[in-house]
N, C-alpha and C positions, 0 to 999 in steps of 0.2 A: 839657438837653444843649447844648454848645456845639458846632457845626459850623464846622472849619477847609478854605476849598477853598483849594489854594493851587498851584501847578504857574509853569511858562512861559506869556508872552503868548499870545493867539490859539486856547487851548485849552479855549475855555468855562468859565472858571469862574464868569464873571458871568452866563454861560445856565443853570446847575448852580444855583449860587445863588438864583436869581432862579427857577425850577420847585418848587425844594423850597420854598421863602417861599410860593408861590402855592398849592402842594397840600397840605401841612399848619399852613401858615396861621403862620407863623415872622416873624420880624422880622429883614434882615437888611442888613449895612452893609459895604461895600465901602472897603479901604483908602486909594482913593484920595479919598476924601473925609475921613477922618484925615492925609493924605498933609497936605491946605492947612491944617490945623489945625495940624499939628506944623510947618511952615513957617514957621507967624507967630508961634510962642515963640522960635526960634531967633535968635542974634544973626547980625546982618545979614553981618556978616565972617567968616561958618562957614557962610552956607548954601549959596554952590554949591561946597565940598568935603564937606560934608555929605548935602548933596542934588546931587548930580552931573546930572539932571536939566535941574536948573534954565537951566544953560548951554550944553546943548547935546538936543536929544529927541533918542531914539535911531535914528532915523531918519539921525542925522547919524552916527553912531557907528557904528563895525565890531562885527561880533557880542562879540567878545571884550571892546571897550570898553565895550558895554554890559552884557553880564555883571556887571563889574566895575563900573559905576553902578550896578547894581540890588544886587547885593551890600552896596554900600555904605549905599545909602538903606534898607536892608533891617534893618541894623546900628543905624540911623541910629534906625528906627521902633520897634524891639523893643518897648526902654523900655518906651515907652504903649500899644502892641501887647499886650503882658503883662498889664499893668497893668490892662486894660480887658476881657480876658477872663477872668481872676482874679477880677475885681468882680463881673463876669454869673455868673460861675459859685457864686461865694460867695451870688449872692442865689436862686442855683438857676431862673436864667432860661434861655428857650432860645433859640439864638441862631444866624444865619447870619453868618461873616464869611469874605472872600473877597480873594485879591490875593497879585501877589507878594511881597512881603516877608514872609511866611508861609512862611518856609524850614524845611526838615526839621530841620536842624539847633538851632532855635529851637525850633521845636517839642515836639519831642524832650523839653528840658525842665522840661514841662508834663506831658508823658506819664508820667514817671517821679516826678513828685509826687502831692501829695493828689489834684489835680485829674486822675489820670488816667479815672477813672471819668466824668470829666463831661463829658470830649473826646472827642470823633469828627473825625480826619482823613483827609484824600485829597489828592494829589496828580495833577492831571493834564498831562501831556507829546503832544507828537506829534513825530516821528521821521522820519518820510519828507519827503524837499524837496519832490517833485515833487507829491505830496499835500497838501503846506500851501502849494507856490504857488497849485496848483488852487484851494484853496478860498480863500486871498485875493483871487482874483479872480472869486468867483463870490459870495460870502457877508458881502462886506463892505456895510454899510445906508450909507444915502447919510448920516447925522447921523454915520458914523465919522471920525477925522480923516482917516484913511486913502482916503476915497473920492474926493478930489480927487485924487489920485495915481495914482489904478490904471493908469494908460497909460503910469509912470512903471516902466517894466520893472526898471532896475538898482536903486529905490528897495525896489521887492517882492521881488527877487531877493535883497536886505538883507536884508529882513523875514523871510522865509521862513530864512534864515540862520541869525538871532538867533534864531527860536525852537527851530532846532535845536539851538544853542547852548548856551540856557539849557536846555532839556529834557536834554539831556546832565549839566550840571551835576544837576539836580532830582534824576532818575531814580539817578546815584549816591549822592547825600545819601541819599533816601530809601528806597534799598534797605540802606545804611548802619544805617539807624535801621529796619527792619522795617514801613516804613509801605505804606499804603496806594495804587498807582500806578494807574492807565486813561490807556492811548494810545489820543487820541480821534482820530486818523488815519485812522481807516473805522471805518464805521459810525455817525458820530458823534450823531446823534440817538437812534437806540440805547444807541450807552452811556449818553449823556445820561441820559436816559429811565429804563434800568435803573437805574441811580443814585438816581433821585429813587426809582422803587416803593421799593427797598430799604433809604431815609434812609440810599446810604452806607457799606452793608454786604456790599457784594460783595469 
C-alpha cells in the first residue's frame, strides 16, 4: 500500500508520516527532498517560474501568492511524483510519501486507475486563525526555519494566513474528488494518533 499525506503547511503531515513509518515499520520520503532533485534536472532559465519558490519563500509572500507558488511547483513535481509512485506500487511496496504537492486533484488520477487499490490518501487542513496562530507559537522546535521569527508577530500572522489559505483551497479540491480530510485544529495529537492506529482509515 502506498500512503499519500498531503494537506496545507503546518498541519502534520510530516508528524503523520513520520508515526506511521515508526509503528508499522514503513519507509517513507517527504517531497521536499524530490523538491532538490527535480530542481537540479531543470534548466536553469525555468526554474524560478517553475519553481516559484526559489525566489522568493513564502514568508515573503501574501497568502494568495503563495497559493499560487505552491500550486505551481505542485504542477511542476507531478511528472515524477507519479512516476515514482506508480513504480512503488507496480513492485507492490509500501510506502509513506508526504507533502504539498500532493494535490487532490493530482491525486484523483491515480485513484481512478489500476492503481486504485494500492492507494490510500488523506488530506489534512486547519481552519481556525487564532488556533494555528496559538500553535505556531507554541509548537514550533528550535531546528524550524521558523523559530527565529516567532517574536516576528506580522510574519506568523502571515503564516497562520497561508495556511488558512491553502487549507481552503485543499479542503474544496478534496471534497471535489470524495477524499479523505482531518482538521487537526484541536485535538491534534489525537487525531494524529487516531490516524496512525487506523493506517488512515477513519
Amino acid at each position: 500500500m502506498i500512503y499519500l499525506i498531503g494537506g496545507a503547511p503546518r498541519c502534520g503531515k510530516t508528524i503523520l508520516a513520520t508515526k506511521l513509518s515508526k509503528k508499522y515499520n514503513l519507509p517513507f520520503l517527504s517531497t521536499d527532498t524530490l523538491r532538490s532533485l527535480i530542481i537540479s534536472f531543470l534548466p536553469r532559465k525555468k526554474i524560478n517560474k517553475l519553481m516559484p519558490f526559489q525566489i522568493n519563500g513564502s514568508e515573503r509572500m501574501t497568502p494568495q501568492q503563495s497559493l499560487r507558488a505552491e500550486l505551481r511547483e505542485a504542477k511542476t513535481m507531478w511528472c515524477g511524483l507519479e512516476a515514482l509512485i506508480k513504480k512503488l506500487a507496480d513492485m507492490k511496496q509500501n510506502y509513506i510519501i508526504d507533502g504539498t504537492p500532493l494535490c487532490p486533484k493530482y491525486v484523483v488520477t491515480l485513484q481512478k486507475s489500476k492503481y486504485q487499490n494500492s492507494i490510500k490518501s488523506i488530506f489534512l487542513i486547519k481552519e481556525n486563525y487564532q488556533k494555528i496562530l496559538n500553535y505556531l507559537n507554541k509548537n514550533i522546535p528550535p531546528s524550524d526555519w521558523l523559530s527565529p521569527h516567532l517574536k516576528n508577530k506580522k510574519l506568523m500572522q502571515n503564516i497562520a494566513k497561508m495556511v488558512m489559505t491553502k487549507s481552503a483551497h485543499i479542503k474544496k479540491e478534496a471534497n471535489k474528488y470524495n477524499f479523505l480530510i482531518k482538521n487537526t485544529d484541536t485535538y491534534f495529537n489525537k487525531t494524529i494518533n487516531e490516524l496512525v492506529d487506523k493506517k488512515l482509515s477513519l
